[in-house]
N, C-alpha and C positions, 0 to 999 in steps of 0.2 A: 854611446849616447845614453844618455842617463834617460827613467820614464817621464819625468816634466820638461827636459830638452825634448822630447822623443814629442809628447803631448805638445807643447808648443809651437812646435815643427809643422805636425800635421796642421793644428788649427790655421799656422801660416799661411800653410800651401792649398788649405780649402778655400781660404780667403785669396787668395793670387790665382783660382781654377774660375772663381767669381768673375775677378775683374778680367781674367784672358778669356772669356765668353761673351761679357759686355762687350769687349774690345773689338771680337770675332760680329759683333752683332752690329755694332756704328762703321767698321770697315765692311761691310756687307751692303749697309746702307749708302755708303760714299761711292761703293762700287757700281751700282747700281745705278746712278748721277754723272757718270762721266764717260769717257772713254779716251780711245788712242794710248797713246804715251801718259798718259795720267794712269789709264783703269790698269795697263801692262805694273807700273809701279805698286798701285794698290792691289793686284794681285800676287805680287811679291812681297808684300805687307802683312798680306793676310795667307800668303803659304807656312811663313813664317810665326805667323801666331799659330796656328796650326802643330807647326813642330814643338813649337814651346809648351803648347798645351799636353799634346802626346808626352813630353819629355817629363813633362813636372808631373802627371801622372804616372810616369812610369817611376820617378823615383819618391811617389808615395807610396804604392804599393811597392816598391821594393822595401821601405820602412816598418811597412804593416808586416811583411815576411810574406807577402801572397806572392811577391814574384821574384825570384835569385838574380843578381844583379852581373848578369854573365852580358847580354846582348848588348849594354849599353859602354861595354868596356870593348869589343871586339873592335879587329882592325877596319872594319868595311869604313869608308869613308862617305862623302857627299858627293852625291851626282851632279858635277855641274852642267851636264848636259839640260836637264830639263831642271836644275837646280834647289832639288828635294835633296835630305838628307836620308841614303837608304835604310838608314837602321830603321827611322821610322816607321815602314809599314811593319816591320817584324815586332817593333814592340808592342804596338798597337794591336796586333795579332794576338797576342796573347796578353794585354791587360783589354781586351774582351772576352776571352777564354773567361778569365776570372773574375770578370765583373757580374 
């Protein structure tokens, strides 16, 4: 990746850290408004914003070089038991290590 791909990039993904925070902030608020089978879905809504946030984070700082891009390539898959994706807490783990 060339440095104004590179620069480009990042500016993308700060602006897309933006809106998945707005996002996390109005499904918080919807959540808050409902329940049953509605709040069950909008917490599956908002777990998933969640991942996405962790994830686009993590392949910022894998850009920047603060983090090696080993964890997010490994075999561990998604727990559909309680339906998180496990990588996530690991990487999360360490892009606050280094934040």
């Amino acid at each position: 990746m060339s440095e104004t791909q590179r620069m480009k990039f990042l500016e993308a993904m700060a602006e897309a850290a933006k809106l998945i925070e707005f996002s996390q902030a109005a499904l918080n608020r919807a959540r808050a408004q409902c329940d049953g089978e509605v709040q069950d879905s909008v917490n599956l809504i908002f777990r998933r914003a969640f991942e996405l946030k962790v994830k686009s984070e993590w392949l910022r700082y894998t850009v920047l070089g603060k983090i090696e891009d080993t964890e997010a390539n490994g075999r561990q898959g998604s727990d559909r038991r309680v339906g998180f994706d496990r990588r996530i807490a690991s990487m999360q783990k360490k892009i606050l290590a280094v934040s």
